[in-house]
N, C-alpha and C positions, 0 to 999 in steps of 0.2 A: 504494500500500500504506500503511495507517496507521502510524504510528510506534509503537515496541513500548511498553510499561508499561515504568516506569522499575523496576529492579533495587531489592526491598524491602536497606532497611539494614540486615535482621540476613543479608541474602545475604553470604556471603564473598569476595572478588575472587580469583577465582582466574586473573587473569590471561588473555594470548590466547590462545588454541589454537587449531590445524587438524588438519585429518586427513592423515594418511600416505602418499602413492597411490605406486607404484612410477615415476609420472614423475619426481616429486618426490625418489628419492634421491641424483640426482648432487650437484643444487643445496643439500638438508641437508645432505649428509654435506662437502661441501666450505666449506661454514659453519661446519659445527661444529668443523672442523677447523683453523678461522682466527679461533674466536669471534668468529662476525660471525650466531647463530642469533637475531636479532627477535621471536621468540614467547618463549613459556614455557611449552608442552607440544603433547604430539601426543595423537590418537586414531588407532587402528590398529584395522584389522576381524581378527579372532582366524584366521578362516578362511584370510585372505592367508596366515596362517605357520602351518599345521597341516601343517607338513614336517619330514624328518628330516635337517635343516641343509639346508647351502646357502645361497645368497646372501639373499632372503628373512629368514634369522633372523639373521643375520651384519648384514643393517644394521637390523635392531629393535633386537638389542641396542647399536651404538653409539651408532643415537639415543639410548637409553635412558639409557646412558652420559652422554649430554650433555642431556639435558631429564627429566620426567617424561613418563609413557608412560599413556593410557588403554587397554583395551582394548575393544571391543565385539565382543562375540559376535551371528549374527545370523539362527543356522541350526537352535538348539534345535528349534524346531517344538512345542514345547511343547502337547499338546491335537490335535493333529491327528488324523487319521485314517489319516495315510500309517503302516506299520510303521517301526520304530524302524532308524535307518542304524549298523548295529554298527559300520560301520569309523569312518562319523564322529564316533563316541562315544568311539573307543580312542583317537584322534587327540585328542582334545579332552581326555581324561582324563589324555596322555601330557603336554600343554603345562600342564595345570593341577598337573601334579607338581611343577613351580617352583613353587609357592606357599607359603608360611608365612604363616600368619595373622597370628602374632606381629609380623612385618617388615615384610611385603606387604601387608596391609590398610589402605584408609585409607579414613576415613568423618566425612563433614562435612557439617553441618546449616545451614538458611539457606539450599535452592536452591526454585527458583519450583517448585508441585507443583500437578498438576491437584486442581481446588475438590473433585471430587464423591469424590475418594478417604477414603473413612470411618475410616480411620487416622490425619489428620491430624484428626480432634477439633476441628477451627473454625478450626487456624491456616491462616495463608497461602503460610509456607514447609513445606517437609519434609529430610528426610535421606538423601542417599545413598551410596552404596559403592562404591569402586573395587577394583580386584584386579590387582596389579602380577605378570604371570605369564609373564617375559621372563626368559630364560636367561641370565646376568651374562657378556660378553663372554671368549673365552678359557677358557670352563670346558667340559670334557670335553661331546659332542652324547648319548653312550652312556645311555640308559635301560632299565634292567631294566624286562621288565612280562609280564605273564601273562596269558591269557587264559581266564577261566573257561567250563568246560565247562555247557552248557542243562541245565536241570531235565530229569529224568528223570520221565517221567508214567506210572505204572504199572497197569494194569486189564486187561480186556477189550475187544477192537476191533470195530468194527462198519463197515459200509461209508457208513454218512452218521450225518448228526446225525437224523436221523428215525428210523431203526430204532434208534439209541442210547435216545433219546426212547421208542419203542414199548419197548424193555425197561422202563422207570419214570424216574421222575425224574432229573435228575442238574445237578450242578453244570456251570457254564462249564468250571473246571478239569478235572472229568469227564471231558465231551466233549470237551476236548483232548485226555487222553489216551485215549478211546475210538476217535478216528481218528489218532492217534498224529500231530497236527498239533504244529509247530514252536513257532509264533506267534500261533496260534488265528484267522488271518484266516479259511481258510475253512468256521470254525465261524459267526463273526460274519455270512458270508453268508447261512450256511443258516438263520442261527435267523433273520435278518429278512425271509425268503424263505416262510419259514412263519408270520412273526408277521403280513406282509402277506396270507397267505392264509387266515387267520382262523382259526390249526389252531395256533397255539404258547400257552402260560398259563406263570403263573407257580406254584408251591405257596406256601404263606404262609410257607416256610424259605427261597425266593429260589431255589428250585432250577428249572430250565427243565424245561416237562412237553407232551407234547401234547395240545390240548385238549379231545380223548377219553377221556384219560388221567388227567386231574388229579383232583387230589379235591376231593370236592364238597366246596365251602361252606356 
């Protein structure tokens, strides 16, 4: 393996880190406990502690106690295609409650950044963010939180997006509430099940039409 690029001088040293693995907590927490921890921070995957206590967050926070703490999240899914995982959203929302910007944030410039990123304007380093979102050892687990109720999609129903479509145009959100779908996956089915059969158009308002239907050009 070649030897890496040496670390530009406006990078910051921020010291060694490893990551966190649950083999790994007898030997930190017994370190830390005799100040004998050899690093100077952790990285912890968000996912390992998206629980409501228990042992898990009980030793995030003393490491936290005794070093800095990265977190990395690693499960957004960001762009996908899969529907969106509501619990693992509520879970994620519940651990990001610890946060104050004010406290919790911390953001340092000077780290190595891919060349073709167009926000770094020609330099060589860039800037990143960390997000300290670890519950302070001893302080109460109890979080209030609430769960909001789904949009309510209001119209007339129809037994698919095709006969929806045969009544006239209509919007994506339309046809969700035309077949009174949740999440609108098995709309997204249908219209690319007719857009492959050469039967779906657009109107020039974006509204899905079929293409018997549409208006002419």
């Amino acid at each position: 393996m070649p030897p890496l690029p040496p670390r530009p001088r406006e990078a910051p040293d921020l010291g060694f880190g490893v990551g966190l693995r649950p083999k790994h907590y007898p030997e930190v927490l017994a370190r830390a406990r005799n100040g004998e921890l050899e690093v100077d921070w952790f990285e912890a995957i968000s996912e390992n502690y998206l629980v409501r206590g228990g042992r898990p967050l009980r030793v995030l926070g003393d490491v936290r106690a005794a070093r800095p703490l990265a977190l990395h999240g690693v499960s957004m899914n960001l762009g996908s295609s899969d529907p969106l995982d509501e619990d693992y959203l509520r879970e994620l929302s519940a651990l990001a409650t610890r946060f104050q910007a004010d406290r919790d944030l911390v953001v340092q410039a000077g780290f190595r950044a891919l060349p073709l990123d167009p926000s770094l304007a020609g330099a060589r380093t860039g800037a990143k963010a960390g997000f300290d979102l670890t519950l302070p050892p001893g302080e109460a687990a109890g979080i209030e939180a609430m769960i909001p109720e789904p949009p309510r999609l209001e119209g007339r129903r129809f037994p698919s997006v095709e006969a929806a479509l045969a009544d006239g145009p209509k919007t994506f959100e339309a046809l969700m509430a035309a077949l009174a779908s949740r999440d609108g996956r098995e709309v997204v089915v249908a219209l690319e099940a007719l857009r492959f059969s050469g039967r779906l158009a657009r109107e020039k308002d974006g509204r899905y039409a079929l293409a018997s239907h549409a208006t002419a050009k």
